[in-house]
N, C-alpha and C positions, 0 to 999 in steps of 0.2 A: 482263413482261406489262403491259398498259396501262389493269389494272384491270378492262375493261369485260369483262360476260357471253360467256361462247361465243357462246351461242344468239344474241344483239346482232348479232356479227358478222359469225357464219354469213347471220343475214336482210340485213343490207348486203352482203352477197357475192352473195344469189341477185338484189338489186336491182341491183346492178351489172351481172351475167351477162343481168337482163332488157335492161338499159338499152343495155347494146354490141351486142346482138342488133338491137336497135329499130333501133340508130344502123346498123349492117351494113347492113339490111334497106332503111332508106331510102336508104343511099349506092349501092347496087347496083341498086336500083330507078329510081334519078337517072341511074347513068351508061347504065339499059340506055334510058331515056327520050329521052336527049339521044345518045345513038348513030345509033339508030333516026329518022331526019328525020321520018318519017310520024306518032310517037305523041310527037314533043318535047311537046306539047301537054299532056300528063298528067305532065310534069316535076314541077307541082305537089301529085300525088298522090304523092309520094318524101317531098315537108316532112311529111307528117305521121307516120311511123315515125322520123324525123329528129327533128322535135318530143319527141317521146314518150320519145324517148332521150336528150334535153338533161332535159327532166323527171326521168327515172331515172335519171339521173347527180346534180342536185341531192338529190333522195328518197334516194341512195344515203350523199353527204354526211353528211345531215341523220342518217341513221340510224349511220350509222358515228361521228359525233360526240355522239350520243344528245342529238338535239333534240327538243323536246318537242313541234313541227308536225311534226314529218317521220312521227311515229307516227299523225296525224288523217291527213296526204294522201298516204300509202305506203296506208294503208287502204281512203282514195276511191277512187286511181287501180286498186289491185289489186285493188278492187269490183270497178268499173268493166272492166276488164280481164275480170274471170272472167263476167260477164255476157254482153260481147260474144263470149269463147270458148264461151259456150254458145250462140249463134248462128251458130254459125262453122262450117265443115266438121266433124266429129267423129271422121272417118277419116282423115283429113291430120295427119303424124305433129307438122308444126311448128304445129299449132294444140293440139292434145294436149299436144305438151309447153309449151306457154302459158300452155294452163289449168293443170297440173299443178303451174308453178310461182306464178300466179296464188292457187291455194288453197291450198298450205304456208306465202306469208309470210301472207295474209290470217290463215289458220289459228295462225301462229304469234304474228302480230299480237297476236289476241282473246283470250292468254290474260293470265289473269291478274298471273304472275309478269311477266312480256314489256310489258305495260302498268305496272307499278309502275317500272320502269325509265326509264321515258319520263316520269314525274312528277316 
């Protein structure tokens, strides 16, 4: 074993699974953009699940190597995240499960054992 906490790498795992969803979400949204001749124009609304998922792939690093940024901006962005998922459809299954993982790392984030690790 490589020393580090379960719980560590369970939360780099759910940032992981956030971050390939992100990157899916904006790949498939690019090729239906660039398909479709009429809507290429929104091509550049694909970069930003794209973005999100280069982010959560570095966030997923940082926590999997237990850096001691990657605990402040896993916390920003899964803020950030569970906010916007509360704006967001509430009956749409993939926004639900957004937020749902949204608020286990933040939650697992804040606790205390989970933050001594990261110091």
């Amino acid at each position: 074993m490589s020393g580090k906490p379960t719980g560590v790498i369970l939360l780099a795992i759910l940032q992981l699974i956030g971050a390939l969803a992100a990157l899916a979400v904006g790949a498939l949204a690019l090729m239906a953009f660039l398909i479709i001749p009429i809507f290429s124009f929104l091509a550049i609304l694909a970069l930003i699940p794209l973005f999100i998922g280069i982010i959560g792939l570095i966030l997923f690093y940082g926590l999997f190597t237990m850096k001691g940024w990657a605990w402040f901006w896993t916390l920003i962005i899964n803020l950030i995240g569970l906010i916007l998922g509360l704006f967001g459809n509430l009956v749409d299954p993939m926004n639900l499960v957004s937020l749902a993982l949204n608020a286990i790392i933040v939650i697992y984030l804040l606790m205390p054992a989970t933050k001594a690790h990261f110091r």
